[in-house]
Backbone as JSON, one array per atom type, in Angstrom:
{
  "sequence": "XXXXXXXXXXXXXXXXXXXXXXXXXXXXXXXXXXXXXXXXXXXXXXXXXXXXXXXXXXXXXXXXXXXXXXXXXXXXXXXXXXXXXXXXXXXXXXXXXXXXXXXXXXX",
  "N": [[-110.79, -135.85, -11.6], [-108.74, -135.18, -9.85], [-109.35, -132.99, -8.59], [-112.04, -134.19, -7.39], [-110.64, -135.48, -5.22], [-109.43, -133.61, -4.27], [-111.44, -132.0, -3.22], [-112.34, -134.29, -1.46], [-110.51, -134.54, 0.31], [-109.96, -132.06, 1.94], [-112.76, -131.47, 2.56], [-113.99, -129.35, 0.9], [-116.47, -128.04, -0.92], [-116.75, -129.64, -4.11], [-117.58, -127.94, -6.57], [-116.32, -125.68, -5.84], [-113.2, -126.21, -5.94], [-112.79, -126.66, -8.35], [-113.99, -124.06, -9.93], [-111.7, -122.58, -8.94], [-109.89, -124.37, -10.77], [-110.3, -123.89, -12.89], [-109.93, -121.01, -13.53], [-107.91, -121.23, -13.6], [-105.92, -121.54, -11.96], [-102.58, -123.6, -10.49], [-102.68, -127.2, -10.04], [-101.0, -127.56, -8.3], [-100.93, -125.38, -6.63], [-103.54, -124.79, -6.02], [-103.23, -126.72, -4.17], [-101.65, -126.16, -1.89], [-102.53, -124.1, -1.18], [-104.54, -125.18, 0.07], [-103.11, -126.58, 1.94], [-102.14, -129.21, 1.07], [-99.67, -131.55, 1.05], [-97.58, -131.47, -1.81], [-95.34, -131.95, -3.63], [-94.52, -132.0, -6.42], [-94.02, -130.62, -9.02], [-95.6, -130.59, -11.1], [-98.25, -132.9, -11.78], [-97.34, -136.35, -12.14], [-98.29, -137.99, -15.23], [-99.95, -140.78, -16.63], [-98.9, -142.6, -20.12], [-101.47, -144.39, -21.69], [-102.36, -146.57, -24.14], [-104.9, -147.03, -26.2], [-105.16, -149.37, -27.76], [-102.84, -150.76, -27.3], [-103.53, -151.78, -24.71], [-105.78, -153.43, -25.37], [-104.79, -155.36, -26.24], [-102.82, -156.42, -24.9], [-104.76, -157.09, -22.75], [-105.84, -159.13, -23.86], [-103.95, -161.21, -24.52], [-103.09, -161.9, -21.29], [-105.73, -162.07, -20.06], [-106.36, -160.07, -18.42], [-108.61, -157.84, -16.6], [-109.67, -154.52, -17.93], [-109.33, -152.7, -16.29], [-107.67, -153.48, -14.78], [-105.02, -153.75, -16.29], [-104.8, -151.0, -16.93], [-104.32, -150.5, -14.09], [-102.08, -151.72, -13.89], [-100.21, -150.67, -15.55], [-99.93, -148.18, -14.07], [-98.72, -148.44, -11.67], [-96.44, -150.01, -12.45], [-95.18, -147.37, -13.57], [-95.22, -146.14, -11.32], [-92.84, -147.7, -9.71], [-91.1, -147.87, -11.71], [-91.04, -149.75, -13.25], [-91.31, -152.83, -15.85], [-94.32, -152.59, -17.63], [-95.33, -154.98, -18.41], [-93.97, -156.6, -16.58], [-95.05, -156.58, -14.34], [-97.86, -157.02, -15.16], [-97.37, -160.14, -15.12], [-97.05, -160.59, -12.59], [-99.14, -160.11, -11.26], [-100.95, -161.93, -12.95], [-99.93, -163.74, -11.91], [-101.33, -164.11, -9.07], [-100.0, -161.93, -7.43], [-100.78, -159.75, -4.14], [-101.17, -156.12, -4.63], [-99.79, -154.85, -2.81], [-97.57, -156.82, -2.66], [-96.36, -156.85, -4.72], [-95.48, -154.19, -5.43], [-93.3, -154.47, -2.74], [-91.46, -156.67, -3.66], [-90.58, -155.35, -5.95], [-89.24, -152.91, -4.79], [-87.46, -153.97, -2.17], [-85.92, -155.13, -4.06], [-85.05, -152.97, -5.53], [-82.99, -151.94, -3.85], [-81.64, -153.62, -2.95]],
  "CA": [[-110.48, -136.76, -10.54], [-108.1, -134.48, -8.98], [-110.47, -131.56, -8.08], [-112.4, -134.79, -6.48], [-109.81, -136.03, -4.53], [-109.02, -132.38, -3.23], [-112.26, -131.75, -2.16], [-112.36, -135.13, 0.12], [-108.93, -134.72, 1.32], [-110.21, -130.86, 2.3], [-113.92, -130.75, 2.54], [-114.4, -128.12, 0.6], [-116.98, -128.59, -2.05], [-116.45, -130.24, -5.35], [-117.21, -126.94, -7.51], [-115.23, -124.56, -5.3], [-112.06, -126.61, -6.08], [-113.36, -126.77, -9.86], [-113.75, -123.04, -9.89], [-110.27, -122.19, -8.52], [-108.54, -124.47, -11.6], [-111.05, -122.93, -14.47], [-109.92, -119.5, -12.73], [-106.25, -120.89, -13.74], [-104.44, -122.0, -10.41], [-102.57, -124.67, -10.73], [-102.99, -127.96, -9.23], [-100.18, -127.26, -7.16], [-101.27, -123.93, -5.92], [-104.57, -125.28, -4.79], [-102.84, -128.06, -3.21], [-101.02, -125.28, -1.33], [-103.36, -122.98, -0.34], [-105.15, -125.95, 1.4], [-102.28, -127.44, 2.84], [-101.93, -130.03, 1.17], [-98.8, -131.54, 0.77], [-97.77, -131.92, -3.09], [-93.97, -131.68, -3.52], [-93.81, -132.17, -7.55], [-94.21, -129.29, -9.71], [-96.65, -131.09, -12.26], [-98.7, -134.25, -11.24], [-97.71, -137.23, -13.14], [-99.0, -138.6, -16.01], [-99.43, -142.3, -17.69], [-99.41, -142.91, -21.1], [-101.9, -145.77, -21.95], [-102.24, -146.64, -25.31], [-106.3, -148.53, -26.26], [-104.65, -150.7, -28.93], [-101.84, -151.85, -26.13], [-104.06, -151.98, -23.45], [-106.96, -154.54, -25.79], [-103.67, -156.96, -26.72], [-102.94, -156.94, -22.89], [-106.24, -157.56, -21.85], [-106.5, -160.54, -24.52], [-102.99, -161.92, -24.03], [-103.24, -161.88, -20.13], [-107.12, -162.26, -19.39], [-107.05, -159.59, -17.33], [-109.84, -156.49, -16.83], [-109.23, -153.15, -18.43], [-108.93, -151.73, -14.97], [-106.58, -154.55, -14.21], [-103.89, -153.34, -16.92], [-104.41, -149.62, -16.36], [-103.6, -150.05, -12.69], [-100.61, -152.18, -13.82], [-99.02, -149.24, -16.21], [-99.88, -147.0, -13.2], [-97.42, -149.47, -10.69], [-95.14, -150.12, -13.25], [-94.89, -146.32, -13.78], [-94.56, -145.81, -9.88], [-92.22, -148.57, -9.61], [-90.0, -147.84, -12.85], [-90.99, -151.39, -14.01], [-92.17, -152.39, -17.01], [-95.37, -152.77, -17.31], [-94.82, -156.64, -19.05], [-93.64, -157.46, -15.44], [-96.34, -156.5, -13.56], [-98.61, -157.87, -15.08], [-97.49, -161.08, -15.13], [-97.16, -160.57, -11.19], [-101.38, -159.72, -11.01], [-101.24, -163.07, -13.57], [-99.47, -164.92, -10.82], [-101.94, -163.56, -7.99], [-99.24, -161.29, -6.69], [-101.18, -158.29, -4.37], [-100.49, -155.09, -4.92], [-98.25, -154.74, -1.81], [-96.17, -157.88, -2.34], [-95.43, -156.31, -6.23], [-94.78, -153.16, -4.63], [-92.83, -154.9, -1.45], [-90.8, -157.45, -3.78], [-89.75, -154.58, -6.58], [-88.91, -152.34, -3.81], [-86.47, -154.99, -2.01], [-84.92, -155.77, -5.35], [-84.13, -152.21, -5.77], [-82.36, -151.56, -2.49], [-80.7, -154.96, -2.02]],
  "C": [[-109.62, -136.09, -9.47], [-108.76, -133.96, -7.9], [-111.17, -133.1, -6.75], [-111.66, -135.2, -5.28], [-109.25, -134.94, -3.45], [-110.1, -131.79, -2.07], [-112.8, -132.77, -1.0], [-111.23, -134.96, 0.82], [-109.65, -132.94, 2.64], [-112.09, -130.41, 3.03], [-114.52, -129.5, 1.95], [-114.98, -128.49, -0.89], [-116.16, -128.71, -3.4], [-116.15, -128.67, -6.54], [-116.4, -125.39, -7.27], [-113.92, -124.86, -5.85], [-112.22, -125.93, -7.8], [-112.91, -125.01, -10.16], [-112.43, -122.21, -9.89], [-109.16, -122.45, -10.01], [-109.71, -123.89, -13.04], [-110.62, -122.08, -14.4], [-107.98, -119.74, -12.8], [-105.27, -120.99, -12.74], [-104.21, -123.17, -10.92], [-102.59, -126.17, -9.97], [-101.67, -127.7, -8.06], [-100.06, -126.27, -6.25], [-102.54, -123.98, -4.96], [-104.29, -125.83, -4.2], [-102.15, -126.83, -1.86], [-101.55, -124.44, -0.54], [-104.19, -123.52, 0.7], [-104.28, -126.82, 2.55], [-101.88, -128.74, 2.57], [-100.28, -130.77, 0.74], [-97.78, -132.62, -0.65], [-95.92, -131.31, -3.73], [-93.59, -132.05, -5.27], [-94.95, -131.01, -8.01], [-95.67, -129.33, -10.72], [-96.73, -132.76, -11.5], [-98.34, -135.07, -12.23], [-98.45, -137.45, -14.12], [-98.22, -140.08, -16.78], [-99.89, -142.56, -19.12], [-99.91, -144.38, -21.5], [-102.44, -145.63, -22.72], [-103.55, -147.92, -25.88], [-105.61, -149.63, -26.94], [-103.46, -151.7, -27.78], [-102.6, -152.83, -24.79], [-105.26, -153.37, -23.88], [-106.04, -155.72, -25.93], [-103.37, -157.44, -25.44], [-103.95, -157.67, -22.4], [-106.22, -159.35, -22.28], [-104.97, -161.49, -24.44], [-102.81, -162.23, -22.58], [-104.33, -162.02, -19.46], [-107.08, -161.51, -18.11], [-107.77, -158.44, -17.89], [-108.76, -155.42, -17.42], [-108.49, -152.5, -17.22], [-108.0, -152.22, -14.66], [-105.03, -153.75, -14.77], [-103.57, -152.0, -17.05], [-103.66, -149.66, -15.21], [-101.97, -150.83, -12.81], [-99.51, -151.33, -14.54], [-98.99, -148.41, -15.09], [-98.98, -147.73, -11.91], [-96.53, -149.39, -11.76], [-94.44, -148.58, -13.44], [-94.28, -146.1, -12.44], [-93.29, -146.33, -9.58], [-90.79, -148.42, -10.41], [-89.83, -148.97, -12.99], [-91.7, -151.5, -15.23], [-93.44, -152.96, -16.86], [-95.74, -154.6, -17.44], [-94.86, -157.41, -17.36], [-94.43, -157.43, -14.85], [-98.01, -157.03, -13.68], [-99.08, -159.48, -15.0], [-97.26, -161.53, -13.3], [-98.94, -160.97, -11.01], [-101.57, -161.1, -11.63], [-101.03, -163.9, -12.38], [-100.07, -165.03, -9.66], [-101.45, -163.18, -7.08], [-100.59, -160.06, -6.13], [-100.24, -157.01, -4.61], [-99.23, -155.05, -3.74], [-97.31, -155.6, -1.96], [-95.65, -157.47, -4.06], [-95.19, -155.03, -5.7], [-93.2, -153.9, -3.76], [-91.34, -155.61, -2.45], [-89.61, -156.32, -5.05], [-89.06, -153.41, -5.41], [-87.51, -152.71, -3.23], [-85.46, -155.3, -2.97], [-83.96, -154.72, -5.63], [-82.74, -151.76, -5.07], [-81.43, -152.37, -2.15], [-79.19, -154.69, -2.85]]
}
């Protein structure tokens, strides 16, 4: 997903990028050499857990995709994930659960 994301940001085909990290650069080196601008050493990662993510789904009725993208806010955010989803429950969008944890932090 990366590699994809580098070669639309860049235009530069899909298996050129590919090539570069088989060949051992690291995502931050390609990001670099194209300009792009990638200021953490190592890209994130979220740990999401199937067995958490099926009790979510079925306690909250929401999609799979639903409760991934809410560990991946809650992660951004430094919220827990619990909260956020009961935001998406409440038909918060993304910007006003962004916008309202944001505000909360700052105030």
């Amino acid at each position: 997903m990366i590699a994809d994301q580098v070669s639309k940001k860049t235009s530069i085909p899909f298996k050129e990028v590919m090539q570069k990290r088989i060949g051992r650069q690291t995502w931050r080196e390609i990001n670099a050499e194209y300009d792009i601008v990638n200021g953490q050493a190592e890209l994130p990662r979220v740990s999401v857990e199937p067995e958490k993510v099926k009790k979510l789904m079925q306690s909250s009725g929401l999609s799979e995709q639903s409760i991934v993208q809410a560990y991946v806010t809650a992660f951004k955010l430094d919220s827990s994930v619990e909260t956020i989803i009961e935001k998406l429950k409440s038909g918060y969008s993304k910007a006003r659960i962004y916008s309202e944890c944001l505000v909360s932090k700052f105030e």
